[in-house]
C-alpha positions in Angstrom: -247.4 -93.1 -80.5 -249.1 -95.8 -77.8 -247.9 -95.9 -74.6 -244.7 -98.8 -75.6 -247.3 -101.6 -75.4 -247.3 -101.2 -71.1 -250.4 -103.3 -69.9 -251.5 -100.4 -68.1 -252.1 -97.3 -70.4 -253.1 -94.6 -68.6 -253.7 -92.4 -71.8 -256.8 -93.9 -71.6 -258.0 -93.5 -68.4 -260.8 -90.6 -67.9 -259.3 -87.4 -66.9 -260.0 -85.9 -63.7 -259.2 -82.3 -63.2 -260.4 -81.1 -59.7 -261.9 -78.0 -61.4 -264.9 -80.3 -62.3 -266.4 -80.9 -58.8 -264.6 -77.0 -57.3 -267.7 -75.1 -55.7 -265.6 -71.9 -55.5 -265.2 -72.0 -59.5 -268.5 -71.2 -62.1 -269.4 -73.6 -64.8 -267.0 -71.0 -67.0 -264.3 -71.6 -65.1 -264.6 -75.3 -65.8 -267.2 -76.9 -62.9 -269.6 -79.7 -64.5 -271.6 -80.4 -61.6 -274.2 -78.2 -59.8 -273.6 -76.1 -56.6 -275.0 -77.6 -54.3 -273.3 -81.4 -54.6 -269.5 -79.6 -55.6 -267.3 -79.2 -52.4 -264.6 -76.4 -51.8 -261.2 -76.9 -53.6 -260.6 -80.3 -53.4 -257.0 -81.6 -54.0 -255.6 -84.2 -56.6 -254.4 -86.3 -53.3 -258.2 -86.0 -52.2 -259.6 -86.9 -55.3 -257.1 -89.7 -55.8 -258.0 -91.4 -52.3 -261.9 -90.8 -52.8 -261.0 -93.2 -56.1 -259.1 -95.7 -54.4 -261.6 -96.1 -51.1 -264.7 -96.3 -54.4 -261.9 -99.2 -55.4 -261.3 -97.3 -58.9 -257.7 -97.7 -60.1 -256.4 -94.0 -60.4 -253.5 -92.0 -61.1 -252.3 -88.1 -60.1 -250.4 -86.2 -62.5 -249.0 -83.6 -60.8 -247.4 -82.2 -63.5 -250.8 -81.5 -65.9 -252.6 -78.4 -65.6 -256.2 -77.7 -66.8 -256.4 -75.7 -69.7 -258.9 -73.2 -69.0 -257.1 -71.7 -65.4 -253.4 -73.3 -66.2 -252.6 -72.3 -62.7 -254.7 -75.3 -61.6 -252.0 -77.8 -61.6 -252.6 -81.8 -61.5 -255.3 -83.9 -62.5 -256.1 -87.6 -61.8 -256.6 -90.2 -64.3 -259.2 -92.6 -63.4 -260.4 -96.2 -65.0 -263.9 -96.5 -65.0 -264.3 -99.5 -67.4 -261.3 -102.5 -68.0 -260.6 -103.1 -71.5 -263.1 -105.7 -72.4 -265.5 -103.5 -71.2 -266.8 -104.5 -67.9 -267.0 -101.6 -65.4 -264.5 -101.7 -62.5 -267.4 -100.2 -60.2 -270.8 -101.5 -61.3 -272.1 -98.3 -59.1 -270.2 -95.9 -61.1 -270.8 -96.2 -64.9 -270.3 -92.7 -66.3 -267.8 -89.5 -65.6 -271.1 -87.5 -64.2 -271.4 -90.1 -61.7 -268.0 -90.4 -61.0 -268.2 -86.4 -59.9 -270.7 -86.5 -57.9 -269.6 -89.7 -55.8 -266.2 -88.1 -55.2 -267.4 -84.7 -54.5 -269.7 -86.3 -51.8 -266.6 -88.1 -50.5 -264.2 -85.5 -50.3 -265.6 -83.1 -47.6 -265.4 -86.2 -45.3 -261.8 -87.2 -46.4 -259.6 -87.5 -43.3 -256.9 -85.0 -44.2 -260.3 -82.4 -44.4 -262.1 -83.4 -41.3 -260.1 -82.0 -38.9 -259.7 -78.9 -40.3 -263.0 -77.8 -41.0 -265.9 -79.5 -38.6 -268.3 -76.5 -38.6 -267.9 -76.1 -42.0 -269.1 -79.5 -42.8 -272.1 -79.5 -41.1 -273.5 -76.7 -42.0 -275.6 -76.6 -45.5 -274.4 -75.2 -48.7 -276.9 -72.4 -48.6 -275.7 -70.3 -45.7 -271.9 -71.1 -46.3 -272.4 -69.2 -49.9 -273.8 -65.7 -48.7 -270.8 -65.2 -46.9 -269.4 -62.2 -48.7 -273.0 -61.1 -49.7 -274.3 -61.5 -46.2 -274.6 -57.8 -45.7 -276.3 -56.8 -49.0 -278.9 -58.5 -48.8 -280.6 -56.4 -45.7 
């Protein structure tokens, strides 16, 4: 049940699903990196251009959703190492690394920048105590 012998078989790619680098989600609702280096709801478009500028062949899938929160549709399929093993991006060498670069990218991805300049400048600290502002006096 391969993929009909194509030279590029995506199946075996390493699954991106944008929940993983989310900071508005909790590590139950699927994030694998910490707080402070996740960005806010990136996109599969985002995600996939972050790839391509870190020169890592990618590809969206629109139509996947992630299992824990199916209403988080898409995911990108990334190649981190060719076939005979050699990494595509000597900087990148594992899926934790992977995370992190593209969540760093993100924020600054064009499409992002001119919506949200204050936003990116400030830190992630004061951006979280936004609801719980008031409480906390």
């Amino acid at each position: 049940m391969d993929g009909g012998g194509e030279t590029v078989n995506v199946k075996k790619w390493t699954v991106f699903y944008p929940v993983y680098i989310n900071s508005k989600k909790t590590v139950a609702d699927g994030r694998r990196i910490s707080l402070t280096n996740a960005c806010e709801n990136p996109t599969c478009v985002e995600i996939s251009d972050c790839c391509a500028h870190l020169k890592l062949p990618n590809a969206v899938e629109i139509d996947k959703a992630y299992p824990r929160d199916f209403m988080q549709v898409g995911r990108v399929r990334v190649l981190l190492k060719r076939e005979d093993g050699t990494l595509c991006n000597p900087a990148i060498s594992s899926r934790k690394q992977l995370m992190l670069r593209v969540a760093e990218l993100v924020p600054r991805h064009p499409g992002r920048t001119k919506k949200q300049e204050p936003a990116s400048s400030s830190t992630a600290g004061p951006s979280k105590s936004g609801k719980g502002g008031r409480k906390k006096r």
